[in-house]
N, C-alpha and C positions, 0 to 999 in steps of 0.2 A: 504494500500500500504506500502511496508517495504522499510523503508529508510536509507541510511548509514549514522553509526554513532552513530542512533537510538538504544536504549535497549530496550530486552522482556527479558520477564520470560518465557523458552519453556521444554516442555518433549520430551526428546532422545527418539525415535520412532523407529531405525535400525542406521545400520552401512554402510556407504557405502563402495565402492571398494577399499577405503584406511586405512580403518578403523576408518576414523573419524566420529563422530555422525549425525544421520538427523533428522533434526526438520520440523514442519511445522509450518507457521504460516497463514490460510486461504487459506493451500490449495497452498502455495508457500512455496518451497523445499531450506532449508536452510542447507548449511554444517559445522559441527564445529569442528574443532582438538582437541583431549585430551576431546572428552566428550565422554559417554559410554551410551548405550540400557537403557532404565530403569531411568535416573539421571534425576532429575529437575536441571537447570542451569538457572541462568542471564547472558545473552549473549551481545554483541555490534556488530553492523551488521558493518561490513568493506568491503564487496566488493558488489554491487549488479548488478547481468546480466538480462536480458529477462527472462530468463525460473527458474534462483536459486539463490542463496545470497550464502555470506562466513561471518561465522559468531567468534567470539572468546570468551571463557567463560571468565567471571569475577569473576563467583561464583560458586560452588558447593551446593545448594540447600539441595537436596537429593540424595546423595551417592550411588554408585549402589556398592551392594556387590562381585562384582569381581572387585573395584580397589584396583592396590596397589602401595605404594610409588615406585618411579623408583629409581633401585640400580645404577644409573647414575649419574652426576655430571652435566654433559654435555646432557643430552637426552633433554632436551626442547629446545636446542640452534641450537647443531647437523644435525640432519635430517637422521640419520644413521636407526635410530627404533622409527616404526610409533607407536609402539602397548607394549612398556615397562609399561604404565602404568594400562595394564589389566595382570589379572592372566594367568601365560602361557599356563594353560587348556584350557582357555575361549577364549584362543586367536586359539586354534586348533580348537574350534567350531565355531567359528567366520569364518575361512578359508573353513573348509568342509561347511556352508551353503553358503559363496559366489560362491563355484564352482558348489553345487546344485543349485542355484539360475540362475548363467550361463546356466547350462544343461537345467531347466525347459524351459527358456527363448529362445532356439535354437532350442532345440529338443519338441515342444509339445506334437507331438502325439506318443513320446515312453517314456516309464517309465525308468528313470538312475539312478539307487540309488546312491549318492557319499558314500566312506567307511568313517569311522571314522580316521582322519588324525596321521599319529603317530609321537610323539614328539620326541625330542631329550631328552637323559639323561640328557645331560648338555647344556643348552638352549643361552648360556652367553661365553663370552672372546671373541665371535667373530666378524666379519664386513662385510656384504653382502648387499652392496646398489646399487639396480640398477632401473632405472627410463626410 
């Protein structure tokens, strides 16, 4: 049973719809900010529901090869950009599978290919937060 407070050591498994990482532990769905696909972390469980927990890294473990330092000052305080600390490629692949993942999940029984998402030249100076 996962209790708050409590530390694990868990493996980013996917991304959810916010971009933040999902772990499991036994099969119970854990969410963590600022952790990436691929990374082992030391986490501290902070919020626990019925059905998922919220979790927050203390450690980076094992590195996942698409982060990068955020050119931010303010990106961990903010709340302006979820996803400054992945590579902005990986963050267009990140997006095209969330909206295939929507289509597979609505549309079963027809085949929707999403296209590959196209980025901006210049990905930065700006501010688009909407919730």
């Amino acid at each position: 049973m996962i209790k708050k407070n409590e530390e694990y050591e868990v493996e980013i498994l996917d991304y959810g719809m916010n971009g933040e990482g999902i772990a499991k532990i036994d099969n119970f769905t854990i969410f963590i900010p600022n952790a990436m696909k691929g990374e082992r972390v030391r986490i501290v469980v902070v919020k626990v529901l019925a059905s998922y927990a919220f979790g927050k890294v203390l450690e980076i473990l094992k590195k996942s090869q698409y982060r990068v330092e955020a050119d931010c000052e303010t990106y961990k305080r903010c709340g302006g950009c979820a996803l400054r600390h992945i590579d902005y490629e990986e963050t267009l692949n990140i997006k095209q599978n969330m909206v295939q993942n929507l289509f597979n999940k609505t549309f079963k029984d027809t085949e929707i290919k999403v296209e590959k998402v196209i980025g901006m030249g210049n990905p930065y100076n700006y501010r688009n937060k909407a919730q």
